[in-house]
C-alpha positions in Angstrom: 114.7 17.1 65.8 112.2 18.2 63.4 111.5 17.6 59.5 113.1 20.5 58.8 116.0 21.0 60.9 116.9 17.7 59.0 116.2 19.3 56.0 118.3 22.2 57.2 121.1 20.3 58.1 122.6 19.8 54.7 123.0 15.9 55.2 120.7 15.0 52.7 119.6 16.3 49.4 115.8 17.8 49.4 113.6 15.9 46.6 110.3 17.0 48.1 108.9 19.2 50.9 105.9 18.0 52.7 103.3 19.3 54.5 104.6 19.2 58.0 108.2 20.1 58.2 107.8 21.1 61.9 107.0 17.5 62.6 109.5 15.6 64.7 111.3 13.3 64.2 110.9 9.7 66.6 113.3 7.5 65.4 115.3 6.3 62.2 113.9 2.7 60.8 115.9 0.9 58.0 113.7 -1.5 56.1 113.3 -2.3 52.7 110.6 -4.8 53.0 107.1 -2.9 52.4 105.0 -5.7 54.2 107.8 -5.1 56.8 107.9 -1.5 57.2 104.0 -1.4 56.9 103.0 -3.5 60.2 106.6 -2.0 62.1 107.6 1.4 61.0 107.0 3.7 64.1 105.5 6.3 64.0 107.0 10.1 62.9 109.9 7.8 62.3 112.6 8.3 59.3 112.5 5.8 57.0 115.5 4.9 55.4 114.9 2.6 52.2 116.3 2.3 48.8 112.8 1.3 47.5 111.3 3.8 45.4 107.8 3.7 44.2 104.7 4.3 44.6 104.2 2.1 47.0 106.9 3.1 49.2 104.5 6.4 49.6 101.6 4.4 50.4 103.5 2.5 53.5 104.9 6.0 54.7 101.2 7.4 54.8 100.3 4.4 56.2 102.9 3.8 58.7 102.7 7.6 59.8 106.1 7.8 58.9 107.9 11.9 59.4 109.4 11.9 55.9 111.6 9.0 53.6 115.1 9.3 53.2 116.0 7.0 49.6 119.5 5.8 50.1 122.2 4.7 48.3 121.5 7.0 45.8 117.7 5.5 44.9 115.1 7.8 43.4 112.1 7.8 43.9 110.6 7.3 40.0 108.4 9.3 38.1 105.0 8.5 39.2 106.3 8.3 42.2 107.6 11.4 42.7 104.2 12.9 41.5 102.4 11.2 44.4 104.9 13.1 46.6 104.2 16.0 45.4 100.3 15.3 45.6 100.2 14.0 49.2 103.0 16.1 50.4 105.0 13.5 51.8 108.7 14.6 52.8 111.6 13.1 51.1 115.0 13.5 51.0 117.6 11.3 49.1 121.5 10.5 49.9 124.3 8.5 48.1 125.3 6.8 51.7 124.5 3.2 52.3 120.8 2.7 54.3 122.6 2.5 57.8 125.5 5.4 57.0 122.2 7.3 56.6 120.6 5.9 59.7 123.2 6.6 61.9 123.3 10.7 60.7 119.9 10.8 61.9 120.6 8.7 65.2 123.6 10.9 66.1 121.4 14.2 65.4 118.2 12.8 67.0 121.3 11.9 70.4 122.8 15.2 70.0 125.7 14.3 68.3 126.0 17.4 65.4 128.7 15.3 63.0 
């Protein structure tokens, strides 16, 4: 599944378009820790956090993560949200808890459509 057939999907809300949407997606990853997600994230993965500043961008650049899904209905705040826009880094946001979320992308990364 790609960037933007997640985007397409309707699961989650689009906060910011980046600059690969044809990018695939490998793998969800849950993590809220940024030392944590930095040294373990996979790459092209989905990261699913509730963490949501500038430093959360940094890891995903870092990490080569596909886009960032903020859960539980996190934002990303304002400076934040213009180093999105600057680097072009996908994200998408959702009111479902950080696995609810996780598992969407599992089941549509399996081939389960739900």
């Amino acid at each position: 599944m790609t960037v933007q057939e997640l985007l397409d999907s309707g699961i989650f809300t689009v906060v910011n378009v980046g600059e690969d949407p044809g990018r695939e997606i490998t793998v969800p990853f849950c993590c809220d820790l940024l030392s944590i997600a930095m040294g373990r994230a996979p790459a092209g993965c989905a990261w699913v956090t509730v963490m949501g500043n500038m430093n959360t961008l940094a890891v995903a650049a870092l990490a080569d993560a596909a886009c960032i899904i903020m859960a539980e209905g996190a934002v990303l705040d304002e400076a934040a949200m213009k180093k999105a826009k600057e680097q072009e880094i996908t994200v998408m946001g959702t009111e479902l808890p950080i696995f609810d979320a996780a598992l969407k992308i599992h089941e549509r990364l399996s081939g389960n459509q739900t």
